[in-house]
C-alpha positions as CSV (number, residue, x, y, z in Angstrom):
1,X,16.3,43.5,-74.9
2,X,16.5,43.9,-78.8
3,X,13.3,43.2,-79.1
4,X,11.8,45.8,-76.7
5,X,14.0,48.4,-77.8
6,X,13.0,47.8,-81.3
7,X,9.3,47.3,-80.6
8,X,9.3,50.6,-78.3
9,X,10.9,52.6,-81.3
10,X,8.8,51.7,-83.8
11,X,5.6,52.3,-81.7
12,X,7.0,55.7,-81.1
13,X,8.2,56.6,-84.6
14,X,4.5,55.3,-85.5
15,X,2.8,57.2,-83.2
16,X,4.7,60.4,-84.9
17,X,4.0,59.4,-87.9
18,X,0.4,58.9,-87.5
19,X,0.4,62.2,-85.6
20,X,2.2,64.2,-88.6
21,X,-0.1,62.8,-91.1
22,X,-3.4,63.7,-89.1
23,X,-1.8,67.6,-88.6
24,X,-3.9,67.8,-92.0
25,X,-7.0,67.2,-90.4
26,X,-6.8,68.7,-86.6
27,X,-3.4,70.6,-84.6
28,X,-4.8,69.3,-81.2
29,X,-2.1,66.0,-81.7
30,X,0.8,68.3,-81.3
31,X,1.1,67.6,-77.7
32,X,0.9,63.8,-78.6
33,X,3.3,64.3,-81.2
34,X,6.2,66.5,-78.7
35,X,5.5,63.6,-76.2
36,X,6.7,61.2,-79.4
37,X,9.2,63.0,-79.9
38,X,10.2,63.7,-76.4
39,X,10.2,59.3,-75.5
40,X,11.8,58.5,-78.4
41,X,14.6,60.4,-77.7
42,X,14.6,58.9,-73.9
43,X,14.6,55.3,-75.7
44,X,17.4,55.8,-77.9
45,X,19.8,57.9,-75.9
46,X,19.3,55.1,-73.0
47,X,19.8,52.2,-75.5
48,X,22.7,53.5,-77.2
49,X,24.5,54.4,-73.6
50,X,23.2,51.1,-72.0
51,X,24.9,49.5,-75.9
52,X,27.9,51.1,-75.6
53,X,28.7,50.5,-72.1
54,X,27.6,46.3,-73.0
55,X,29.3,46.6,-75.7
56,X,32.3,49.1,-76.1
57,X,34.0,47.8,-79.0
58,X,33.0,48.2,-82.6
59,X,30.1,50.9,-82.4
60,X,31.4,53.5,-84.3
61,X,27.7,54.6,-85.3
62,X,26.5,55.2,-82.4
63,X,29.0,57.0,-80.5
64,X,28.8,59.3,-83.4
65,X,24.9,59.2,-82.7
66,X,25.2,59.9,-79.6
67,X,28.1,62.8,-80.1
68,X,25.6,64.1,-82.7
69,X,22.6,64.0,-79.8
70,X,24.7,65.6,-76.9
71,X,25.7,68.3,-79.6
72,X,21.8,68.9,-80.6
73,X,20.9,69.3,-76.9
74,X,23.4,71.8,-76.1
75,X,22.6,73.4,-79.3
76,X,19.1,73.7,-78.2
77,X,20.2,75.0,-75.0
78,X,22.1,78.1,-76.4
79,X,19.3,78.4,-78.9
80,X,16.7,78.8,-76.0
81,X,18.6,80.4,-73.2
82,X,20.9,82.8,-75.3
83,X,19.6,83.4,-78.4
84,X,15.9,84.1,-77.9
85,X,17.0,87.2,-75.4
86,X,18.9,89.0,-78.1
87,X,18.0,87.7,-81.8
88,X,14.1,87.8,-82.8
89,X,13.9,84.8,-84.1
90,X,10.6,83.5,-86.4
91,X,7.9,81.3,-84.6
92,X,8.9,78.7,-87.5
93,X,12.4,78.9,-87.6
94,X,12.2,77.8,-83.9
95,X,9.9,75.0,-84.7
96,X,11.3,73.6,-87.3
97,X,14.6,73.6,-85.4
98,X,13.3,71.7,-82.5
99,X,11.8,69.2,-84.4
100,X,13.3,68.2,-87.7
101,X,17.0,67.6,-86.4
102,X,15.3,65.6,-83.7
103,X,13.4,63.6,-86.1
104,X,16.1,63.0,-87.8
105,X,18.3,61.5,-85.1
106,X,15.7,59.3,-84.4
107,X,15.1,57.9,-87.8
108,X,19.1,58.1,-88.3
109,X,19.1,55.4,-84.7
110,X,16.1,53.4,-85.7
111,X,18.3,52.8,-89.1
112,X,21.5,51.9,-86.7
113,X,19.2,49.7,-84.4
114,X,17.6,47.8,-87.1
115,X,21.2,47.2,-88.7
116,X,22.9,46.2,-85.2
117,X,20.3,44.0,-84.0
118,X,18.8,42.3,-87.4
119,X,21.9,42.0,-90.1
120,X,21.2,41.0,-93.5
121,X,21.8,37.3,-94.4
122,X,23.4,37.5,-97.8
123,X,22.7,34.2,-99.6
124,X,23.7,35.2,-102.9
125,X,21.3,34.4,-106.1
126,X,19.4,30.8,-105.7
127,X,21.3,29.8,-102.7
128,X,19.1,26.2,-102.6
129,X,20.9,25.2,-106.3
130,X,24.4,25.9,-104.9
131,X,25.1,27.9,-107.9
């Protein structure tokens, strides 16, 4: 399971990547780039309720990943639904709203998935000379 999960985010936060670097070149990847954006956020809000149901004790980051993603939906909600009738808001503002906190979540849960699943062995300096 660790190793799908991790193999499924990092083809998706590839996939964005690639797709941010080519906006340079041609905008007709944004719909590749949403979709991204849009899976990757599937993948990680299933993995960290599927993980904290496994597992309920001791995952301090990710309920407060997944507090932080319920509270970035509902955000988006009010930004869409309410907002938009009354405030004018700028095409960019609204763009860089939906994506950039988004992003961000996912690298911030790639960064807690890589940690959970794949600690660091600390072996101290020379560890074969038992110094």
């Amino acid at each position: 399971m660790k190793y799908i999960d991790t193999f499924a985010q990092s083809l998706l936060l590839l996939a964005g990547l690639v797709c941010t670097a080519s906006f340079f070149f041609t905008e007709d990847l944004i719909w590749i780039f949403l979709s991204c954006q849009f899976y990757l956020g599937v993948v990680q809000v299933l993995s960290c309720v599927i993980h904290l149901i496994a597992y309920p004790k001791g995952n301090s980051q990710r309920r407060r990943y997944l507090l932080m993603a319920v509270v970035y939906l509902l955000s988006l909600f009010v930004f869409a639904s309410v907002l938009a009738e009354y405030i004018h808001i700028p095409e960019m503002v609204g763009i860089l709203y939906f994506t950039l906190p988004a992003w961000a979540l996912g690298i911030y849960y790639y960064v807690i998935t890589l940690n959970g699943y794949f600690p660091k062995i600390k072996r101290g300096f020379l560890p074969h000379l038992s110094f």
